[in-house]
N, C-alpha and C positions, 0 to 999 in steps of 0.2 A: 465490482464490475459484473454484475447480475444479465443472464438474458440468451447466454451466446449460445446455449443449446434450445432454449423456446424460438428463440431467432431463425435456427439452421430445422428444427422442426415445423416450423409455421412453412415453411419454402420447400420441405420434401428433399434436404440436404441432410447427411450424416452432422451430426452433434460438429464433429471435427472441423466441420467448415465454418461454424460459427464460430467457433476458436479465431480461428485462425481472419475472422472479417473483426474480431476482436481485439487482434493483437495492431492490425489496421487501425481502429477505434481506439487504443490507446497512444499512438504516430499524433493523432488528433488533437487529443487530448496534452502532450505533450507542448504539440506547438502553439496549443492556446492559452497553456501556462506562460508561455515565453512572451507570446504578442501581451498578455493581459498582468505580468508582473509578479504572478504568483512564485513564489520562492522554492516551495518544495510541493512535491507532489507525490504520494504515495499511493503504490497502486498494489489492490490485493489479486495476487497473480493467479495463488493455488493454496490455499487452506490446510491444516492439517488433517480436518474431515474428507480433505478432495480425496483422498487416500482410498475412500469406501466405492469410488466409480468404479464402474467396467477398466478392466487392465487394459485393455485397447486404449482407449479415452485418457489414463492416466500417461499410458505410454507416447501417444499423442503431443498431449501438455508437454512431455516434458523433451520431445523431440523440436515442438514448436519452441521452446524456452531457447534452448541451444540457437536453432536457427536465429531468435532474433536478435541474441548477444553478439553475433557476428553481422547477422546484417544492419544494427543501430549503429556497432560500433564507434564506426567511421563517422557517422554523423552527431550520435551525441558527442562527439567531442569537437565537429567541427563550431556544433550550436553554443560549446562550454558549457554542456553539463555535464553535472557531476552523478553515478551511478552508486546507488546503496543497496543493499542488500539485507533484510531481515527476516529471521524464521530460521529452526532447524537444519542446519545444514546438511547434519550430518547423518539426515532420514534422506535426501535427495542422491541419487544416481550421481556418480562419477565423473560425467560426462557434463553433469550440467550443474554441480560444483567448479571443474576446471572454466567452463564457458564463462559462470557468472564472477571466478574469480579474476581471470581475465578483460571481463570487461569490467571489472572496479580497477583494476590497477591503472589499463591504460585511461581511466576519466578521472583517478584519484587528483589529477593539477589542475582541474576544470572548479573555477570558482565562481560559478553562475548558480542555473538553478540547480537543484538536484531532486532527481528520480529514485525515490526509493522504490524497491520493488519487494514485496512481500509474498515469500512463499516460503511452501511444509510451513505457514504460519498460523497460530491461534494465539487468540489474549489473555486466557485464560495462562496455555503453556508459557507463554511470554514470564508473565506474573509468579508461576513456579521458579521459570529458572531463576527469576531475582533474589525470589525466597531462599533458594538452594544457596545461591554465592552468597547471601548474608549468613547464612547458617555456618555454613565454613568457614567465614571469618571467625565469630563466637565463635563454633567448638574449638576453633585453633587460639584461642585466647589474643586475637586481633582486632578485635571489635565486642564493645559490651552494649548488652541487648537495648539498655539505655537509650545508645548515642543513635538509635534509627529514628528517623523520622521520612517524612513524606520525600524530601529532598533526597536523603542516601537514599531511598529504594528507586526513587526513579534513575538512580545513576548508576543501578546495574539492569537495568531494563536494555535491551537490542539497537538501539540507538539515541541514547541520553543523549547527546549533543544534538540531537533535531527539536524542533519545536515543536508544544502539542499542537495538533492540526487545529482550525477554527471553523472550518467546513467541511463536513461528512456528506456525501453525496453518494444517494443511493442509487442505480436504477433497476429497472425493474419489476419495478412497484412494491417493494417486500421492507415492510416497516421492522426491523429488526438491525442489530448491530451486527450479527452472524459471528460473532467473536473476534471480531478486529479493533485492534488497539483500544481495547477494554478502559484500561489505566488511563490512559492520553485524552481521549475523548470524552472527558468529564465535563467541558464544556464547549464542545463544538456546535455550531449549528449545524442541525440535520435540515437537509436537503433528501424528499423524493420525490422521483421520478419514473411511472408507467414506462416510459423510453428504454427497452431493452440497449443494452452497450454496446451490441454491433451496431448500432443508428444515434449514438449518442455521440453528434457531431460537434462541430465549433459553435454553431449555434445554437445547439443545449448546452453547452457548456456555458457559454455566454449568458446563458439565458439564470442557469444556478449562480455564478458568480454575481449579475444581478440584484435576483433575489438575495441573496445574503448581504449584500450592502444596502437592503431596506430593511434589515434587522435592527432591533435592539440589544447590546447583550448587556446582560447583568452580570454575569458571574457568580451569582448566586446573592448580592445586593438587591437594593431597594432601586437602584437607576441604573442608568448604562449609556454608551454614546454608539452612534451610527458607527458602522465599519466596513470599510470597503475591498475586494479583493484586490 
């Protein structure tokens, strides 16, 4: 979700306002998953690099994080979704561990779509910590180096019960992965889009899920069939 401070700079607003016409822009996002049938949606909130901004700025983030755990609340669960949470937890403020743990709990019975939300996330660290819990298994003599394959490392990854995404959608305009879901997105189609995220409405939204059902995917094969969001 690329844009929110070129957004609130292009306007002569503090950075913070684009946040927060951001966090609007994924409200958008959310309900265009639901009208259009998409299953899960993960959204990268705050980075493990966000970390290097102005302390203002982070402190911001992560007061608007709070704020919007309490004011979705109510409504993702009225819509039955379900709320996930991946990234470091335990680099995040107090305040906004309690928030986003209580907003998992009360959506944990919601069997719709689900909203992951991705913060203190990177792919790279994602992929350490996997490495870390396989390595503990072997040194504790509970797993021999052997039995790893592609399957068991993805199932100490941050959320193994999600599916890898099909559609990566940038905006922005910034052709790069920025270290999100590294492992997962092996083959997604990439989607970008000039469209900063505070303006990436239903109808760009609409407009990427389009495009991507005139794809072809191969999967790394010689054919592949249409697929639609």
């Amino acid at each position: 979700m690329d844009g929110n401070g070129r957004w609130a700079t292009g306007r002569g607003l503090p950075r913070t306002a684009g946040h927060r016409r951001g966090a609007e822009a994924a409200r958008a996002a959310i309900e265009a998953c639901a009208a259009l049938g998409v299953e899960v949606l993960t959204l990268y909130s705050f980075s493990s690099e966000n970390w290097k901004r102005p302390a203002e700025e982070v402190g911001a983030l992560m007061n608007l994080c709070v704020e919007y755990c309490f004011s979705e609340m109510d409504s993702l669960r009225e819509e039955n979704i379900r709320v996930r949470v991946i990234g470091r937890r335990e680099g995040l403020p107090e305040r906004v561990r309690e928030a986003l743990g209580l907003l998992e709990e009360r959506t944990s019975s919601c069997d719709g779509a689900t909203l992951c939300l991705a913060l203190n996330y990177g792919g790279r660290g994602e992929i350490v910590d996997a490495a870390r819990s396989l390595a503990r298994d072997v040194a504790a003599g509970r797993l021999e180096p052997g039995a790893i394959d592609e399957a068991l490392f993805a199932s100490r990854l941050y959320a193994p019960d999600l599916p890898d995404p099909d559609l990566l959608i940038r905006t922005g305009g910034g052709h790069r992965l920025s270290n999100f879901l590294l492992w997962q997105v092996s083959y997604a189609e990439l989607y970008v889009t000039d469209t900063l995220w505070p303006d990436f409405d239903r109808a760009a939204f609409e407009a990427a899920i389009e495009a991507f059902g005139r794809r072809e995917r191969r999967f790394g094969g010689l054919g592949g069939s249409s697929c639609g969001g």
